[in-house]
C-alpha atoms as one frame of an Amber mdcrd trajectory, in Angstrom:
protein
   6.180  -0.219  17.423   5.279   3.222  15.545   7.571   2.115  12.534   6.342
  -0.942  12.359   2.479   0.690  11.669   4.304   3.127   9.540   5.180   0.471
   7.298   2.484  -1.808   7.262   0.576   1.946   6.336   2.997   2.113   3.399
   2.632  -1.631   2.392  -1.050  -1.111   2.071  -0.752   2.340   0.160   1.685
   0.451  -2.514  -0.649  -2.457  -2.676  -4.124  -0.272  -3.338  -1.966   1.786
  -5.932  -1.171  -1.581  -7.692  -4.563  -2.449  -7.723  -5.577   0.549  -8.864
  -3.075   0.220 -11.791  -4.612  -3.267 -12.812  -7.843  -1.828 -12.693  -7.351
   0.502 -14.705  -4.974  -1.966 -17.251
């Protein structure tokens, strides 16, 4: 169950990073 948060945690990090990127771009 605690890996499964883990990644979901890690899923949305990537995802805001992206965003971030294509703000930025």
């Amino acid at each position: 169950m605690v890996e499964i948060t883990m990644r979901m945690e890690e899923r949305k990090r990537t995802m805001t990073k992206k965003l971030k990127f294509v703000a930025l771009v």
